[in-house]
Chimera marker file (.cmm) of the C-alpha trace (Angstrom):
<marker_set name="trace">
<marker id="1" x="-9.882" y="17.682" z="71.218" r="1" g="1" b="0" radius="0.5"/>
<marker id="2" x="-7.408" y="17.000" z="67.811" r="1" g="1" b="0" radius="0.5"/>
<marker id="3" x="-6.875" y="13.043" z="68.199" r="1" g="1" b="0" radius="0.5"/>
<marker id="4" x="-4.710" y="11.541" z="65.902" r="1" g="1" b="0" radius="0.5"/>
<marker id="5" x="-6.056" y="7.818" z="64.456" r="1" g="1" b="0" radius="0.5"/>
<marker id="6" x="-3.681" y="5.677" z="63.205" r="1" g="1" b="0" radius="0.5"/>
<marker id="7" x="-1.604" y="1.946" z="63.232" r="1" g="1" b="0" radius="0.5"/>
<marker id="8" x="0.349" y="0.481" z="65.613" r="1" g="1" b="0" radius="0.5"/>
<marker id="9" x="1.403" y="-2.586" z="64.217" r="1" g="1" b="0" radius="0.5"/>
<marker id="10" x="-2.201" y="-4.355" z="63.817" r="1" g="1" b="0" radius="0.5"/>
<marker id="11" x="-4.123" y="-2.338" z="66.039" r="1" g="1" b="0" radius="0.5"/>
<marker id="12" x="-5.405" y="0.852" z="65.551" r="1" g="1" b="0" radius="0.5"/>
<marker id="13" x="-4.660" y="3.463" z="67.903" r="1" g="1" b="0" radius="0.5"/>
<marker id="14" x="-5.429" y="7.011" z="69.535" r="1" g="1" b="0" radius="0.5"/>
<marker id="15" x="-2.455" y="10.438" z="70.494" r="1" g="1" b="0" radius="0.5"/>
<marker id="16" x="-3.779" y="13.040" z="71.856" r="1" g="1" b="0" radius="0.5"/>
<marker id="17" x="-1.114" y="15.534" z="71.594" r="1" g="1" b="0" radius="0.5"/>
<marker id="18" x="-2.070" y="17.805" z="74.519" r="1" g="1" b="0" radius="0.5"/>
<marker id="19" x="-2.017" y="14.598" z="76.626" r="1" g="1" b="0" radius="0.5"/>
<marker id="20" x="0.989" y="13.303" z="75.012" r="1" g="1" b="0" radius="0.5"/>
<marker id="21" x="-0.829" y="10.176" z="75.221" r="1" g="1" b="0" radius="0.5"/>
<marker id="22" x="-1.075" y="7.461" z="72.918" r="1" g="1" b="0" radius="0.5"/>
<marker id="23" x="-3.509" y="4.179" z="73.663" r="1" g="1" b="0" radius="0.5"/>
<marker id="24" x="-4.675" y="1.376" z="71.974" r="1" g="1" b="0" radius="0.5"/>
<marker id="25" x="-8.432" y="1.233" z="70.704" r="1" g="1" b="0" radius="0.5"/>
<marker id="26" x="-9.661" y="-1.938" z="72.335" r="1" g="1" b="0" radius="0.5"/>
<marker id="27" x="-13.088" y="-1.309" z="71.404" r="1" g="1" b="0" radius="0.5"/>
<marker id="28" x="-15.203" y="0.608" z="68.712" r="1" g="1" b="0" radius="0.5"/>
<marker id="29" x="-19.029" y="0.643" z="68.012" r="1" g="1" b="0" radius="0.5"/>
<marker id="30" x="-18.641" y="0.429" z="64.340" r="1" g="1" b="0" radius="0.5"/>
<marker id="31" x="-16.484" y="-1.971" z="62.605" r="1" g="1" b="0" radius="0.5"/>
<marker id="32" x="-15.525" y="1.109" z="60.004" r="1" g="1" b="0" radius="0.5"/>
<marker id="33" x="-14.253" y="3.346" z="63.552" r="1" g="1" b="0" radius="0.5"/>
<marker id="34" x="-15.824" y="6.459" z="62.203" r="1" g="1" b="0" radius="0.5"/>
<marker id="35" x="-19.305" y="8.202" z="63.508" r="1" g="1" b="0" radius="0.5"/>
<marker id="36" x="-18.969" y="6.068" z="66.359" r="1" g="1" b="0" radius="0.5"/>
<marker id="37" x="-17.341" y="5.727" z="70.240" r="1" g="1" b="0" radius="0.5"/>
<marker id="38" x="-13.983" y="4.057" z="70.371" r="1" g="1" b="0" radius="0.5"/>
<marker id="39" x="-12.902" y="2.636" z="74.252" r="1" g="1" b="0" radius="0.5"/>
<marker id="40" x="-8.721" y="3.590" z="74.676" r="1" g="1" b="0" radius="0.5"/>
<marker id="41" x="-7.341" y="1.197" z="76.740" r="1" g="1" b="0" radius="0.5"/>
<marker id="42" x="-6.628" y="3.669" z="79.799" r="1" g="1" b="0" radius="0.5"/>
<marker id="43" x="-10.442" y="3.816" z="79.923" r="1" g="1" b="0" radius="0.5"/>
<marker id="44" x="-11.104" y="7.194" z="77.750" r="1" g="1" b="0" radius="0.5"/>
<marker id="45" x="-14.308" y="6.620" z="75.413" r="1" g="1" b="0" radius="0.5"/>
<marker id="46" x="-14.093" y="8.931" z="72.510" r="1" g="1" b="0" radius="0.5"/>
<marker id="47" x="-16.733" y="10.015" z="70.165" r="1" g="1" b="0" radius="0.5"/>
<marker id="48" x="-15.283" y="10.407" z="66.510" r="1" g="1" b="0" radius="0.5"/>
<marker id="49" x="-16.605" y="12.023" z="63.827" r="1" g="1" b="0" radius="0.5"/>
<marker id="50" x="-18.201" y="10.722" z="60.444" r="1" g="1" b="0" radius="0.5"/>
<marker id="51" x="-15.824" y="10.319" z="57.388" r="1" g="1" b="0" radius="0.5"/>
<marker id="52" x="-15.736" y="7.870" z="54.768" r="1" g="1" b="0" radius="0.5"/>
<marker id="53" x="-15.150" y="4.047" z="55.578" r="1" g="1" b="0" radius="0.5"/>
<marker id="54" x="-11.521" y="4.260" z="53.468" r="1" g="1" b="0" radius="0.5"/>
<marker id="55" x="-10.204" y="7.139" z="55.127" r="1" g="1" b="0" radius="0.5"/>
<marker id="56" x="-6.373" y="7.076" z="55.010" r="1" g="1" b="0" radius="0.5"/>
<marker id="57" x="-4.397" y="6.663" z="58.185" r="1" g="1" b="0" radius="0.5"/>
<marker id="58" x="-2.734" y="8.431" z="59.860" r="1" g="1" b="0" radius="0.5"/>
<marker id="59" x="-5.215" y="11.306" z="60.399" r="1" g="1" b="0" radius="0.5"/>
<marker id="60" x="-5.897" y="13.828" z="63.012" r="1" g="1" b="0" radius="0.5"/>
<marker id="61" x="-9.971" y="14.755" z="63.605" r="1" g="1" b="0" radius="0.5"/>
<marker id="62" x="-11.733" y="16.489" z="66.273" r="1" g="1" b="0" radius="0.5"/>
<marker id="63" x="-13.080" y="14.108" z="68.683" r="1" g="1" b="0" radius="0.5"/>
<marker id="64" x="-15.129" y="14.153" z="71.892" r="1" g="1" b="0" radius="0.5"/>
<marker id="65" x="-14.368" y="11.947" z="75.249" r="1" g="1" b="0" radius="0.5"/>
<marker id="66" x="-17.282" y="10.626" z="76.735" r="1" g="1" b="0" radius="0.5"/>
<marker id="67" x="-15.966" y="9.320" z="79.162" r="1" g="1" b="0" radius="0.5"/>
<marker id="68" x="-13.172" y="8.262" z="81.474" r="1" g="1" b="0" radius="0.5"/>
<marker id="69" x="-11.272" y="9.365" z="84.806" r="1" g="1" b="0" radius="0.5"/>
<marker id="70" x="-7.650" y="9.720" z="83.409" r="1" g="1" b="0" radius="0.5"/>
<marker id="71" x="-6.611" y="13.405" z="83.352" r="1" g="1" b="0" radius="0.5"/>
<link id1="1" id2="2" r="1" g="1" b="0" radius="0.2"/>
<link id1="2" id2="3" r="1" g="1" b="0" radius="0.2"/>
<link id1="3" id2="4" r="1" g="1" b="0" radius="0.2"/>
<link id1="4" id2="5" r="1" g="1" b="0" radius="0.2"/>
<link id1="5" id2="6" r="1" g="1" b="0" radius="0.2"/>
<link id1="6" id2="7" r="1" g="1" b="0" radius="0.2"/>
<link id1="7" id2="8" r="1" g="1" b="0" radius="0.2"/>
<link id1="8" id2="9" r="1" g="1" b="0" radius="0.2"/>
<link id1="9" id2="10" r="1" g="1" b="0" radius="0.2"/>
<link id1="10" id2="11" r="1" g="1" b="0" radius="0.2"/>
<link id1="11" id2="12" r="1" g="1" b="0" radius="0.2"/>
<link id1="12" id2="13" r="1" g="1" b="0" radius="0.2"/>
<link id1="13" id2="14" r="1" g="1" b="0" radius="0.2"/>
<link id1="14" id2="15" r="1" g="1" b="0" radius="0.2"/>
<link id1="15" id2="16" r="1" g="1" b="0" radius="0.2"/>
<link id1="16" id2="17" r="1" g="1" b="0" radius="0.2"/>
<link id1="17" id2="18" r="1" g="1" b="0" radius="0.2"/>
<link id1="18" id2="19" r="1" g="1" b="0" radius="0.2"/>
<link id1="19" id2="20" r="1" g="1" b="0" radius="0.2"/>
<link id1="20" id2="21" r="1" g="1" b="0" radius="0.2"/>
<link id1="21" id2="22" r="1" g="1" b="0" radius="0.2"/>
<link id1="22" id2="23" r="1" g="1" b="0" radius="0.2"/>
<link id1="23" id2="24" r="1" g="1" b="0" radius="0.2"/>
<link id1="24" id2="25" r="1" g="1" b="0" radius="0.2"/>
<link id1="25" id2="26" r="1" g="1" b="0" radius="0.2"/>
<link id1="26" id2="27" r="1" g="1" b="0" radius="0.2"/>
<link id1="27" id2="28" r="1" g="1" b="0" radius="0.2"/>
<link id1="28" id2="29" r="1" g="1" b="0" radius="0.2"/>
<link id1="29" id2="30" r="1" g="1" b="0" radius="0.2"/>
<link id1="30" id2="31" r="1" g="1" b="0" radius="0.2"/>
<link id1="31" id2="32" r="1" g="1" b="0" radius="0.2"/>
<link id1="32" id2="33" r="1" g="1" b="0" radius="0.2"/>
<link id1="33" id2="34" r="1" g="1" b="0" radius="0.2"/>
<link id1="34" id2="35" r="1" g="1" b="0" radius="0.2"/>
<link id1="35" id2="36" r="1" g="1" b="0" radius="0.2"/>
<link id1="36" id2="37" r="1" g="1" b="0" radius="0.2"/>
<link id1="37" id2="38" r="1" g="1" b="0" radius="0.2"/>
<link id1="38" id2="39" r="1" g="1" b="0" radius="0.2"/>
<link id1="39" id2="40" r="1" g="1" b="0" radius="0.2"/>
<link id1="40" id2="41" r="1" g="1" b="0" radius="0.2"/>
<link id1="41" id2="42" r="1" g="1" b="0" radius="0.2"/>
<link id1="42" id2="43" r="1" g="1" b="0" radius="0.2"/>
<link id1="43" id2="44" r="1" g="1" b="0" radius="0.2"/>
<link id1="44" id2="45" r="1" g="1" b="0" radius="0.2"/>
<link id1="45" id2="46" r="1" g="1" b="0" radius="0.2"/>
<link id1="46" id2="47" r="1" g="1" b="0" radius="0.2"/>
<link id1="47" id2="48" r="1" g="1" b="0" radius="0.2"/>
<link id1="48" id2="49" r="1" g="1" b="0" radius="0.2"/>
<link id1="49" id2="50" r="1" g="1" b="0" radius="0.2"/>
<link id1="50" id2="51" r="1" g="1" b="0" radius="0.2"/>
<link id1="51" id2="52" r="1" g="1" b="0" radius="0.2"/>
<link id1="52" id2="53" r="1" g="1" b="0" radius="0.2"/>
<link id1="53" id2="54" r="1" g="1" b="0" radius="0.2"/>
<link id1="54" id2="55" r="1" g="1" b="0" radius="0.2"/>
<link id1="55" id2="56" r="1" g="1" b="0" radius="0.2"/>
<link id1="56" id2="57" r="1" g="1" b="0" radius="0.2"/>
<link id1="57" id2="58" r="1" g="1" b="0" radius="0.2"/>
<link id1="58" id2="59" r="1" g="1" b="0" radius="0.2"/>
<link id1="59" id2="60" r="1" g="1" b="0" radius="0.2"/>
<link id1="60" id2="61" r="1" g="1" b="0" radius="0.2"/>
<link id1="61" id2="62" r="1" g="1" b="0" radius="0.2"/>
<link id1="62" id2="63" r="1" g="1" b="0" radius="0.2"/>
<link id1="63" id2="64" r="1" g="1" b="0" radius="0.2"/>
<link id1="64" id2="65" r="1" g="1" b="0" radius="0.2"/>
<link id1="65" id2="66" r="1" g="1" b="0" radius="0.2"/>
<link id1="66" id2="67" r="1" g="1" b="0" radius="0.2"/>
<link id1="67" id2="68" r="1" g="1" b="0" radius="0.2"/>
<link id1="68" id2="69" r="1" g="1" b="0" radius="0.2"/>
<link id1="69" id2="70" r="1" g="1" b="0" radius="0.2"/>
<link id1="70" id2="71" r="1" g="1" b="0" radius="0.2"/>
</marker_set>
């Protein structure tokens, strides 16, 4: 799914457009977010892909969820 990473005042956060849904990222596995999971706060665990630590935000990248009820 196209997730769009970027910052919402000091937090980073997650839209998924086809969701309309926007969530904080309460939790990531690596401190750099990318090649990792990230935890949204409505639950959703999302697999993102690898890019460079200094990526620019905002950016939109194909991501996975791994898990997480929320439709």
């Amino acid at each position: 799914m196209k997730v769009t990473i970027g910052r919402r005042g000091d937090a980073l956060s997650a839209y998924v457009a086809k969701k309309d849904l926007e969530e904080i990222i309460i939790d990531m596995e690596r401190p750099e977010i990318w090649g990792g999971w990230v935890d949204l706060a409505n639950g959703w665990r999302l697999g993102l892909p690898e890019m460079a630590a200094e990526t620019r935000l905002p950016i939109t990248v194909e991501a996975r969820r791994i898990s997480g009820d929320t439709p």
